[in-house]
C-alpha positions in Angstrom: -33.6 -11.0 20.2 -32.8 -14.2 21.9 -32.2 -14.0 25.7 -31.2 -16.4 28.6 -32.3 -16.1 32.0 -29.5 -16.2 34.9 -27.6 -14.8 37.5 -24.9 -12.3 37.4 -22.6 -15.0 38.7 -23.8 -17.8 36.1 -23.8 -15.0 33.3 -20.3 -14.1 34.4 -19.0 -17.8 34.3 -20.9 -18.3 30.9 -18.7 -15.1 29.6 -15.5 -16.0 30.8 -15.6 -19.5 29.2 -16.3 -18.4 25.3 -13.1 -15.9 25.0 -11.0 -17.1 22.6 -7.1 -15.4 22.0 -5.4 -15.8 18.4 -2.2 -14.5 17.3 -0.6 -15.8 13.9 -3.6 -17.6 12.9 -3.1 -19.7 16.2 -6.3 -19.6 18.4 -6.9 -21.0 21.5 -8.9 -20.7 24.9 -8.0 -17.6 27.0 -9.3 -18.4 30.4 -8.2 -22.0 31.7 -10.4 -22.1 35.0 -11.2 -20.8 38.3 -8.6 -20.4 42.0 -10.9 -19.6 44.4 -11.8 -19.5 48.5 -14.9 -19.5 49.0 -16.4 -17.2 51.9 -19.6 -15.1 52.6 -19.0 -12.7 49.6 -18.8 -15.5 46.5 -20.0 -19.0 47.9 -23.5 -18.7 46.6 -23.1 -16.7 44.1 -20.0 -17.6 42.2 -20.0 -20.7 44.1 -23.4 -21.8 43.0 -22.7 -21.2 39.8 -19.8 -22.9 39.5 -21.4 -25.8 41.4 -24.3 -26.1 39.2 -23.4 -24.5 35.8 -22.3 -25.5 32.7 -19.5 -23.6 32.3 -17.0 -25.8 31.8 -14.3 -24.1 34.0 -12.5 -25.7 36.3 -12.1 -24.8 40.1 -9.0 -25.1 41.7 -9.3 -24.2 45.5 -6.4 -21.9 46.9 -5.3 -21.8 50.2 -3.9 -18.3 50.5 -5.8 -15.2 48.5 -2.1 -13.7 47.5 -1.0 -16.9 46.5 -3.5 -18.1 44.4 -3.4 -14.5 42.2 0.9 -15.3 42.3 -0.3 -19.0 41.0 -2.4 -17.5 38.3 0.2 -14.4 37.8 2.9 -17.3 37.2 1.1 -19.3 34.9 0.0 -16.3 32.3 3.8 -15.4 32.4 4.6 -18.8 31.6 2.3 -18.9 29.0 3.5 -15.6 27.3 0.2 -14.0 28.7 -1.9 -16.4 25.9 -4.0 -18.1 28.6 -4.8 -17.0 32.4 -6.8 -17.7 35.6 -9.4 -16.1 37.1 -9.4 -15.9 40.9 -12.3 -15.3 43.3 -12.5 -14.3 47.1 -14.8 -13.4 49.3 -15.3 -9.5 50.7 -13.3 -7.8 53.3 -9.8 -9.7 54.2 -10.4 -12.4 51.4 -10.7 -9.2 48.7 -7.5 -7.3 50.3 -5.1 -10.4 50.7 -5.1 -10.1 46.8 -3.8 -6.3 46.6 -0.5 -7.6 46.9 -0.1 -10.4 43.9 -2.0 -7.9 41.9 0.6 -5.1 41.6 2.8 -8.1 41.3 0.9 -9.0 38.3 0.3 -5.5 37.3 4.1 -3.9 37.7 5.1 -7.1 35.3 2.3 -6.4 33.2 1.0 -9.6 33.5 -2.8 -10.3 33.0 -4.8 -11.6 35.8 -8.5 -11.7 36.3 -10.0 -10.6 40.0 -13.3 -11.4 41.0 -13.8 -10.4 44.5 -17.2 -10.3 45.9 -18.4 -7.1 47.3 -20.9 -5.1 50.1 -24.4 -5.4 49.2 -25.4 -3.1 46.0 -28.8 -2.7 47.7 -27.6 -1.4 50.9 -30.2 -3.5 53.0 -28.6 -5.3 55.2 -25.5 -2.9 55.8 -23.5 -2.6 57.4 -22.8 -6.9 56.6 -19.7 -8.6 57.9 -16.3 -7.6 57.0 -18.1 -4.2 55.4 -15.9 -0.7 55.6 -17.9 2.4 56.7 -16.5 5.7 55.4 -18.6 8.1 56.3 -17.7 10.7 53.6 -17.9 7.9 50.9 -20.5 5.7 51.3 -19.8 3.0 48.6 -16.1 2.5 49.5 -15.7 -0.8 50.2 -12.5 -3.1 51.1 -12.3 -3.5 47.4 -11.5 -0.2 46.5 -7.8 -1.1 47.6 -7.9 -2.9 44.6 -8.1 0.5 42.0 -4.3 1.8 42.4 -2.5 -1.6 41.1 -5.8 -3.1 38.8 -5.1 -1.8 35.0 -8.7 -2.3 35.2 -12.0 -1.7 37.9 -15.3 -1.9 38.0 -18.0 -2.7 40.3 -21.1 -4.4 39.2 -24.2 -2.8 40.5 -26.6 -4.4 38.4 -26.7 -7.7 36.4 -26.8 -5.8 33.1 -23.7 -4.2 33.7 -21.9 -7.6 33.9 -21.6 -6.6 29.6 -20.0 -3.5 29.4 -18.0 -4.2 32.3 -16.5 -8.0 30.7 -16.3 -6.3 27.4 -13.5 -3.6 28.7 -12.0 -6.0 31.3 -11.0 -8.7 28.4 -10.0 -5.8 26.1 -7.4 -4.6 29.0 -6.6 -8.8 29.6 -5.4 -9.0 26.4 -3.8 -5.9 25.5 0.0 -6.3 25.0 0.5 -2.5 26.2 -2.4 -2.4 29.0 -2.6 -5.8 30.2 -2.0 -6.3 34.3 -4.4 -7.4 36.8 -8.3 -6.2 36.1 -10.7 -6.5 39.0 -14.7 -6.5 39.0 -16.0 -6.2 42.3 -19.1 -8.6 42.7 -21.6 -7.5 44.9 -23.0 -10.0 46.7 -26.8 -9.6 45.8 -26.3 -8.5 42.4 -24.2 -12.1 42.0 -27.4 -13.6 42.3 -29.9 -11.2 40.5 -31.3 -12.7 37.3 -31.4 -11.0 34.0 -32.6 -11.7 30.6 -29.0 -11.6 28.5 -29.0 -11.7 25.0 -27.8 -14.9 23.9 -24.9 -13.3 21.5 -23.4 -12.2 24.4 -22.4 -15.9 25.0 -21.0 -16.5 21.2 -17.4 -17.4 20.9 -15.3 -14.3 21.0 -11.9 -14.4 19.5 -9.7 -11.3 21.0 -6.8 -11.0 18.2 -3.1 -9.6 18.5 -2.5 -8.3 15.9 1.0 -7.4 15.3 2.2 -3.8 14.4 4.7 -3.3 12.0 7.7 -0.9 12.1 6.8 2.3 9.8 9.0 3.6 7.4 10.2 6.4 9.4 11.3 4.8 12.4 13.0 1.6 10.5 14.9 4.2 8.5 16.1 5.9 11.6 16.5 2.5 13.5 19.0 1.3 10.4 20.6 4.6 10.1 22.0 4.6 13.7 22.6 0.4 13.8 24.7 1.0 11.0 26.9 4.2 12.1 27.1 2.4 15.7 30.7 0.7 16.1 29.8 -0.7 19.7 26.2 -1.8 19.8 24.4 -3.5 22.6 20.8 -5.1 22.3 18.5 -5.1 25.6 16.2 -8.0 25.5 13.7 -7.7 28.0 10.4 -9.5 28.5 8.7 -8.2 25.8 10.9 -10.7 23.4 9.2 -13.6 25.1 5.6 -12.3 25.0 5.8 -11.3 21.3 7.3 -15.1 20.4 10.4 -12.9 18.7 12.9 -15.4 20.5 14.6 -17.0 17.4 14.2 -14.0 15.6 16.6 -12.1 18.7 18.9 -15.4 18.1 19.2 -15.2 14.2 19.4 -11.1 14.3 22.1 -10.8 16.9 24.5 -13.7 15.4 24.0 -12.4 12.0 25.0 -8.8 12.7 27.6 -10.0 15.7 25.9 -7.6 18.3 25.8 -8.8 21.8 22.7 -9.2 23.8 22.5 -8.5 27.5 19.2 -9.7 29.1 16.8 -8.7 31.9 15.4 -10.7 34.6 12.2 -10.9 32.4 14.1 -11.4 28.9 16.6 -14.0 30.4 16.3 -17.2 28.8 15.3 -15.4 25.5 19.2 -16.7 23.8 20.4 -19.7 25.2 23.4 -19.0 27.6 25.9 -21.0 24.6 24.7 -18.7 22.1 28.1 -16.6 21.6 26.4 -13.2 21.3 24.5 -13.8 24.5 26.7 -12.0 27.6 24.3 -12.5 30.3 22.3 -10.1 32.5 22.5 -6.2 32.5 22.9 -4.1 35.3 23.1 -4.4 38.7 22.4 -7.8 38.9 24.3 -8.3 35.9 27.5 -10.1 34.4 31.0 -8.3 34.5 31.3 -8.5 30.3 27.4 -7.2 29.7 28.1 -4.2 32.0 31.6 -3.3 30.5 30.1 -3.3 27.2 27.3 -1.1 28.3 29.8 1.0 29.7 31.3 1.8 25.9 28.3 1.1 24.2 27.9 4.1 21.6 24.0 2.7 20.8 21.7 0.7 23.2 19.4 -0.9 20.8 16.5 -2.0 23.6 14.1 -4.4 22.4 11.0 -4.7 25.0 12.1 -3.9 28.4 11.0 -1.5 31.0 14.5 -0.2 31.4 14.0 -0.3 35.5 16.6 1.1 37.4 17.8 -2.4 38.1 18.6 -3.1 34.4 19.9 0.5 33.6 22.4 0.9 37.0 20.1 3.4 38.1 20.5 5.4 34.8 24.5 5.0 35.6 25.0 1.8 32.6 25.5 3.3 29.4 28.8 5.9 30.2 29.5 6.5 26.1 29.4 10.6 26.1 27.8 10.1 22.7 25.4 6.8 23.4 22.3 7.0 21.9 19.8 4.4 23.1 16.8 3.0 20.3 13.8 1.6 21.4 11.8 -1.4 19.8 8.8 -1.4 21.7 5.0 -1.9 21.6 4.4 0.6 24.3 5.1 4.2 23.8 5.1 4.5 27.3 8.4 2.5 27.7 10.1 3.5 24.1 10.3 6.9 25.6 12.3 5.8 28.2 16.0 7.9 29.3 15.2 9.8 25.7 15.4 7.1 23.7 14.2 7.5 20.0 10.9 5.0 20.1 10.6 2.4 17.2 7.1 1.8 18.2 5.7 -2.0 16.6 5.4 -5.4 17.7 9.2 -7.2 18.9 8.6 -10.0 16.1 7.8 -7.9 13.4 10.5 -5.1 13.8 13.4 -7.5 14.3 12.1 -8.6 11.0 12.3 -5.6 9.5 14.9 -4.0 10.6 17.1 -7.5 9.8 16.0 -7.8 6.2 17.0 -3.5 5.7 20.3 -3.9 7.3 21.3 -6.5 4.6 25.2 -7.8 4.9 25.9 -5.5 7.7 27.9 -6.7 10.6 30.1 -5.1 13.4 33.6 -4.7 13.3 35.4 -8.4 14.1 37.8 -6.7 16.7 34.4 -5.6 18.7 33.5 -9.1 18.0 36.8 -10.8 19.2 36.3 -8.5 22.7 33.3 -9.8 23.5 34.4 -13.4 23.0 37.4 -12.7 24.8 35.0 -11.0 27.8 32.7 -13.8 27.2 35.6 -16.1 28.1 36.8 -14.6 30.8 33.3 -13.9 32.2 32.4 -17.7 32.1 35.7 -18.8 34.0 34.5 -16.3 36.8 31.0 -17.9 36.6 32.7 -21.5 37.0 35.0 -20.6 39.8 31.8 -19.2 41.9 29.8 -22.7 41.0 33.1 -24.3 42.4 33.5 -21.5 44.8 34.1 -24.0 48.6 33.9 -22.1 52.2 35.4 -23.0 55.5 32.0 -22.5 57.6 29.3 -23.9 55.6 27.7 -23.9 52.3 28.3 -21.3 49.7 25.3 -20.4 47.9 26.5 -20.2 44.1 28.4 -23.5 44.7 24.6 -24.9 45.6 22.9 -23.1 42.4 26.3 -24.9 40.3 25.4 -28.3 41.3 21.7 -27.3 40.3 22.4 -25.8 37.0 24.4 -28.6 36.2 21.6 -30.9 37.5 18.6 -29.6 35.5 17.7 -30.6 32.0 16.5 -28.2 28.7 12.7 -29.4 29.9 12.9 -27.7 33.5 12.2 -24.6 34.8 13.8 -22.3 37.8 11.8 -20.1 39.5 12.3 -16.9 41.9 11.8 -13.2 43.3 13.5 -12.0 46.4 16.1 -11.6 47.9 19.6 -12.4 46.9 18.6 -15.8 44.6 17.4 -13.5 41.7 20.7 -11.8 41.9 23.3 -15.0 41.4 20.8 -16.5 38.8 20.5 -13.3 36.9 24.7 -13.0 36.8 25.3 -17.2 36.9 22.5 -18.7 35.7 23.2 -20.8 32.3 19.8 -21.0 30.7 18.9 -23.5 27.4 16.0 -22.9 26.0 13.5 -20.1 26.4 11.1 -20.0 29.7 13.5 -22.4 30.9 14.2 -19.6 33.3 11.1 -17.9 35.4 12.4 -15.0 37.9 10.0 -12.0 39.2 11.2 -9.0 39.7 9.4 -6.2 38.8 8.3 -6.3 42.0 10.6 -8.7 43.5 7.6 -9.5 45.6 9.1 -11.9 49.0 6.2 -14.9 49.2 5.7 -15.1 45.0 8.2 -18.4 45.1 6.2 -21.1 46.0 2.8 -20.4 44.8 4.6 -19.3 41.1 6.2 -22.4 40.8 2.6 -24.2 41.3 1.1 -21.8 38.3 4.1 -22.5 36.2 4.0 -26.5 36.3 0.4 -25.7 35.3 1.7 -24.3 32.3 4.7 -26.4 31.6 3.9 -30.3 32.3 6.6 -31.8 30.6 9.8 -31.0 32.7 10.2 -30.2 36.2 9.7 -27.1 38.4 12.7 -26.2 40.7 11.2 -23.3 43.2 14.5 -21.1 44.4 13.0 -19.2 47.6 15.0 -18.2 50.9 14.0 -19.2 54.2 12.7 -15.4 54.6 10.4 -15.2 51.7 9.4 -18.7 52.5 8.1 -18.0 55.9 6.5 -15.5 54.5 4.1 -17.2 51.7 4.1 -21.3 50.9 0.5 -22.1 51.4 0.0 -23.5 47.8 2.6 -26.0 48.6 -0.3 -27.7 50.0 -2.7 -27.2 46.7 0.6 -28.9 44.7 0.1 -31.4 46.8 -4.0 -31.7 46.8 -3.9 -31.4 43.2 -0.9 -33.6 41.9 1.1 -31.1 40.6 5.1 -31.6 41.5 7.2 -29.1 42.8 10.4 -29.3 43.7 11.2 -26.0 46.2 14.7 -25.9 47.0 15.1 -23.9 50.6 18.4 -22.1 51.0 18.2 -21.3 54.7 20.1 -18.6 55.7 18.9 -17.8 59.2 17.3 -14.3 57.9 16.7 -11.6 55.6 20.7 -11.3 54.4 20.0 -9.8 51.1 18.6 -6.9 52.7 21.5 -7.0 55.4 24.2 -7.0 53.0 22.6 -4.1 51.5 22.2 -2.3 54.7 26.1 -3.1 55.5 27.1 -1.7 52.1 26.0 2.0 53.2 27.5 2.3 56.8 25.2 0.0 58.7 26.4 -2.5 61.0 23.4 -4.7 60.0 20.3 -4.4 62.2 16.9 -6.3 62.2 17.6 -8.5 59.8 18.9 -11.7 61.3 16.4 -14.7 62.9 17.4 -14.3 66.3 15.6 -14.3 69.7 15.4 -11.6 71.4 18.3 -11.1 74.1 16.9 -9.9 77.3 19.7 -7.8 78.1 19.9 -6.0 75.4 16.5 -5.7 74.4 17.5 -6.8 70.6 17.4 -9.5 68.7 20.7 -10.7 69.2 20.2 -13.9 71.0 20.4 -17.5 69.7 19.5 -18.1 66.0 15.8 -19.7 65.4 15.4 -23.5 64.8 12.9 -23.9 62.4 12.2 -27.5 61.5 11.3 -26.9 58.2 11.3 -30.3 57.1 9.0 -31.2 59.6 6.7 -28.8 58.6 6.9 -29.5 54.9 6.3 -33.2 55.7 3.4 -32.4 58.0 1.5 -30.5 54.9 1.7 -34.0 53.4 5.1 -33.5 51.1 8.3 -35.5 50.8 11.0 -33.3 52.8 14.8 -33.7 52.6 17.4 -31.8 54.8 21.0 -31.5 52.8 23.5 -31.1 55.8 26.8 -30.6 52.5 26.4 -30.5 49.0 27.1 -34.2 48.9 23.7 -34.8 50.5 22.2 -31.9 48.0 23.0 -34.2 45.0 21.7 -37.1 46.4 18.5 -35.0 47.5 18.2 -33.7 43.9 18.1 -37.7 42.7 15.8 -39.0 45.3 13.4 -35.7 44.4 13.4 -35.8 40.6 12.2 -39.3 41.6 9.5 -38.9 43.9 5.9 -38.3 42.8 4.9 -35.7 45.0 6.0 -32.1 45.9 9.6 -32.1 47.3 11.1 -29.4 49.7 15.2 -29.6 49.9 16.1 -27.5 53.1 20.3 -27.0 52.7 21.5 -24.3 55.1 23.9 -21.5 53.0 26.4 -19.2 54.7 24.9 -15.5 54.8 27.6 -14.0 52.8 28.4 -16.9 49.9 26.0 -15.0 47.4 28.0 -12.8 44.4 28.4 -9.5 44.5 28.1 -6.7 42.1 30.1 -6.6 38.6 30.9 -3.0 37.5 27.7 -1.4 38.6 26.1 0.9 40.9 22.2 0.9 42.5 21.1 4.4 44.1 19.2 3.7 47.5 18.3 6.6 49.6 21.0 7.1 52.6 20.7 9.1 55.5 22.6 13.1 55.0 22.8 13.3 58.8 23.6 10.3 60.7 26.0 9.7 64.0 27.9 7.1 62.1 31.0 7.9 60.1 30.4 4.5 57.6 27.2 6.3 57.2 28.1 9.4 56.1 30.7 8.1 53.8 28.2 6.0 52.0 26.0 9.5 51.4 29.3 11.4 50.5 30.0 8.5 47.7 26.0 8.7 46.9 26.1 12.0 45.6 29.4 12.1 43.6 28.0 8.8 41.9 24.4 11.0 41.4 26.4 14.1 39.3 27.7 11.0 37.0 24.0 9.6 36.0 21.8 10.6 33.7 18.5 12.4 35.4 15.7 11.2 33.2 
């Protein structure tokens, strides 16, 4: 047998760079380089290797742990989950600033590769910087934070390991029904322990997706109900993206006049013109997608998690007879509420079940209501992008002049707070992955550094980062790597002076708001109810080295938008937004938890309405 003597670390590199994806003949490379920090953990072991190997991979240095796994997370969304990053850290703090982005990646099933390094395997010189003790446990280490939201750990205790443990971690990478963030744990001695691999471990290695059809059974049942249904809704959710079953959605829907509502992930699946498209579901949703999931007699989901923001909190589908279909790869999700699985690939089952229905259509009075809906819906979604206010800027009147602004090549991007919410609702999309919003996790901080991964992805058209000046304090380090790598960004800052998503919410079940403003703290009162901050955030952004624009009106915002589509470097549009100009719900409800005993009659009303909404849900 033919071997090759290296390290771990060069072995690992040497790995990484021969996996291969292919689905529908079309092949390509999986892994398109390396986001790293370097630190006592990884610098010389990864870091050599990288340094002095052959690899072919290329490094991209991060400034932020959890951003650089967001970047990566971003840009295998973008790409349909067809090609990712790895990212490396050093031990300790380096290892456990990634725990964050990696349930991000791993609640949006997203794959992402982890490489932090790790204690010494050999114990020597222990206990080394950075290095937990547990006395009960020995061999935990900070990385072992990383188990509850990896899809996939291992630790690497010796350099022969490095094949068992690559083998399962690209099988999980590239599993359509498994696939989230996988983590091996690099010790830092083993890194740079030499073995003698067999040189077949280093062939090109195609990992294929295949497609699984729809069996007889379930297309029989699936056909059976879509034909006896007389108000039928289709749930698109992300899973139409990643299976490429976008014009397949378009053709099937038109053809059979059924009306699509989307999730955050499916959004951009239909274009927004398309006339059976009627916007987002749920509580984030449109007013015509959530009456018609109120009637609906069958929810036909195709590739969605049904989470509670999409669903109403199991309160959407009010039909006493509805029965709910699911076309999904994983059984785990086609179970979902009861719903009868039709377990196979997006792509191939909208095939199927298309060419079995035949001439089937629904009813052209259903039809004529939704277009009627639709109408009436899009008026309401014009007069909030016209929508004016007497103290400031309203926020959907900012997003209309945007929307209107962007071409088919751009891309949005968000996660937090109330932004996802008015794009979901208002957001007219054009062509798919024209429209990038997380929110499985809705993690506050993903904004900046995702808009950086997805202009990795997506060269030709600009990147238009949507964050608010909460979840921008919070996380905007790789504005800087846009900038030391030449990537544009455009981040568009709607500054708010707080965390007013979370407010409003707070407001809605008895509060009077509390903790949630940017306010110094008044002395008197010992809360934070003194004068607003002043954050110069234009003065920051320009310090990091980026062009920086503050839009006073909406006449400025248009002129910002021009002088930023022009400039060659990443661009950060501050425009300060009235707290309370975001939309508010359309014909849904969201359960939160609120308090049974509380001082505060607002309080207790919100609990009292709480659970005579409950008895009205469904409670599986």
């Amino acid at each position: 047998m033919s071997t090759v003597r290296l390290t771990m670390a060069q072995a690992l590199l040497k790995f990484i760079a021969s996996q291969w994806i292919e689905i529908d003949g079309v092949s390509q490379r999986f892994v398109s380089g390396i986001i790293g920090i370097f630190g006592h953990g990884n610098v010389t072991g990864l870091g050599e290797a990288l340094e002095y190997g052959d690899s072919g991979l290329n490094f991209m240095q991060g400034h932020n742990e959890q951003g650089m796994v967001h970047m990566a997370t971003a840009y295998a969304k973008q790409k349909n989950r067809l090609a990712i990053f790895a990212c490396t850290t050093s031990i300790g703090p380096g290892a456990t600033n990634m725990v964050t982005a990696a349930a991000t990646a791993t609640a949006n099933r997203i794959p992402v590769l982890l490489l932090p390094g790790d204690i010494f395997a050999s114990r020597q010189p222990d206990p080394v910087l950075q290095q937990l003790e547990d006395p009960s446990h020995y061999p935990l280490s900070a990385n072992d934070c990383l188990r509850p939201v990896s899809r996939y750990w291992d630790r690497i205790n010796r350099p022969e390991q490095l094949m068992t443990a690559c083998l399962n971690a690209f099988r999980v990478l590239t599993d359509p029904i498994d696939c989230g963030a996988v983590t091996l744990c690099l010790p830092q001695d083993v890194q740079a322990e030499a073995y003698d691999y067999p040189t077949t471990f280093f062939q090109k290695r195609t990992w294929f997706l295949d497609r699984r059809d729809l069996s007889a059974r379930a297309l029989a049942v699936a056909v059976a109900a879509i034909k006896a249904a007389k108000q039928p809704l289709i749930i698109a959710g992300g899973g139409v993206h990643y299976s490429l079953a976008c014009e397949n959605l378009s053709i099937f829907a038109d053809q059979f006049g059924i009306p699509v509502a989307l999730t955050q992930a499916g959004k951009s699946a239909l274009a927004s013109s398309h006339r059976m498209n009627v916007g987002g579901l749920g509580v984030t949703g449109s007013q015509v997608a959530n009456k018609l999931a109120a009637q609906a007699d069958l929810i036909f989901a195709v590739g969605t998690r049904l989470q509670d923001f999409t669903t109403a909190s199991k309160s959407a589908f009010q039909h006493p007879k509805v029965k709910i279909l699911h076309l999904n790869i994983s059984a785990f999700d086609g179970y979902k509420m009861g719903a009868k699985l039709l377990q196979a690939d997006a792509k191939l089952g909208l095939q199927a079940i298309h060419k079995a229905l035949g001439s089937d259509t629904t009813d052209q009075h259903y039809q004529q209501q939704i277009a009627q809906w639709n109408q009436e819906w899009q008026q309401e979604v014009d007069r909030l992008y016209t929508a004016e206010i007497g103290d400031g800027n309203s926020q959907t009147r900012v997003l209309g002049i945007l929307n209107d602004f962007v071409s088919a090549q751009d891309v949005v991007v968000g996660a937090a707070g109330s932004l996802p919410g008015d794009l979901h609702r208002l957001w007219r999309n054009k062509t798919p992955k024209d429209y990038h919003v997380e929110y499985a996790y809705s993690c506050m901080g993903y904004e900046v550094a995702a808009g950086l991964g997805v202009k990795l992805a997506h060269a030709q058209g600009e990147v238009y980062v949507l964050v608010g000046d909460g979840s921008y304090l919070m996380l905007h380090s790789e504005l800087l790597t846009s900038i030391q790598e030449g990537h544009k960004i455009s981040i568009i800052l709607f500054n708010n002076h707080g965390y007013h998503c979370i407010k409003n919410l707070q407001q809605s079940q008895g509060s009077r708001g509390y903790g949630n403003e940017f306010r110094y703290r008044n002395k008197a009162s010992q809360h934070l109810q003194g004068e607003t901050l002043g954050i110069n955030f234009v003065q920051y952004a320009r310090a990091l080295g980026a062009n920086a624009i503050l839009a006073n009106d909406t006449t400025e915002f248009k002129q910002a938008l021009e002088d930023a589509k022009q400039s060659s470097i990443s661009t950060l549009i501050e425009i300060p937004v009235n707290a309370n100009s975001m939309s508010a719900a359309y014909e849904s409800w969201w359960r939160v938890a609120v308090a049974e005993v509380s001082p505060a009659n607002k309080v207790k009303q919100a609990y009292q309405a709480m659970e005579k909404q409950i008895k009205q849900v469904k409670p599986y």
